[in-house]
C-alpha positions as CSV (number, residue, x, y, z in Angstrom):
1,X,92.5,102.7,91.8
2,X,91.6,101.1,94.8
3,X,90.8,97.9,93.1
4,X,94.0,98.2,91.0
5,X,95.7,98.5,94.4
6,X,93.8,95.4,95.8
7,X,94.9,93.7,92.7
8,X,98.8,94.4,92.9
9,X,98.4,96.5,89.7
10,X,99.0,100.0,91.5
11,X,101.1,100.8,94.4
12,X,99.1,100.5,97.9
13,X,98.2,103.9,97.9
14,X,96.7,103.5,93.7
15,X,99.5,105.6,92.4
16,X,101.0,103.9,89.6
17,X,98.5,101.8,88.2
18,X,99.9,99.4,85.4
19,X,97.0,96.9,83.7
20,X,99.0,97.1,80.4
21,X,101.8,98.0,78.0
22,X,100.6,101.5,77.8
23,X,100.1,102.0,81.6
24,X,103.4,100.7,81.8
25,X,105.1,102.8,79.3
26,X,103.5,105.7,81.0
27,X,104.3,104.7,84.4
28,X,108.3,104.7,83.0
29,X,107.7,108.3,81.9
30,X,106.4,109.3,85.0
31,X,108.9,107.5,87.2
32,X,110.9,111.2,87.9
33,X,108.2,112.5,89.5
34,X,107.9,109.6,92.4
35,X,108.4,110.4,95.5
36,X,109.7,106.8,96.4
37,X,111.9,106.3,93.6
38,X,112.8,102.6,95.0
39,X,109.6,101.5,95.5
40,X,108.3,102.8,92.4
41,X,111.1,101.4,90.7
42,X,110.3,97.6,92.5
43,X,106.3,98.1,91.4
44,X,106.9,98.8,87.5
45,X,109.5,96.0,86.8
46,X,107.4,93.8,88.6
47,X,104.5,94.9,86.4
48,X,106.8,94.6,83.6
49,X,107.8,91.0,84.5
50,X,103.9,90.3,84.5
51,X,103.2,91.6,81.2
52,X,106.2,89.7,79.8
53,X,108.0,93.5,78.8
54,X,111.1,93.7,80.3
55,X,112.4,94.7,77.2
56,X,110.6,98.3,78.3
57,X,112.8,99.0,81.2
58,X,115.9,101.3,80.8
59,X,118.9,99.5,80.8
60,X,120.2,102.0,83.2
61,X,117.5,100.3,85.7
62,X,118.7,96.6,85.4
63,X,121.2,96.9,88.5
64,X,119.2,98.4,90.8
């Protein structure tokens, strides 16, 4: 997770590690259970952007 964190695939601290479309539909899943919900939220729809699936984010995200 360090590495993924080194990478920019997982927050700093190697929560949240997103290498693919699974990981990322996970990571959406788990997204309740942050702690810091906007920084979270930032991480996965970058990570999204990356893996061209921005079609996987809830509308309900798109403004914020």
């Amino acid at each position: 997770r360090e590495e993924y964190a080194d990478r920019g695939l997982a927050m700093p601290d190697g929560s949240y590690p997103i290498r693919d479309v699974g990981d990322l539909k996970n990571a959406i899943q788990a997204f309740g259970r942050a702690k810091n919900k906007p920084a979270v939220k930032r991480h996965i729809k970058k990570r999204a952007r990356a893996l061209g699936r921005t079609d996987l984010i809830p509308d309900n995200w798109q403004k914020s």
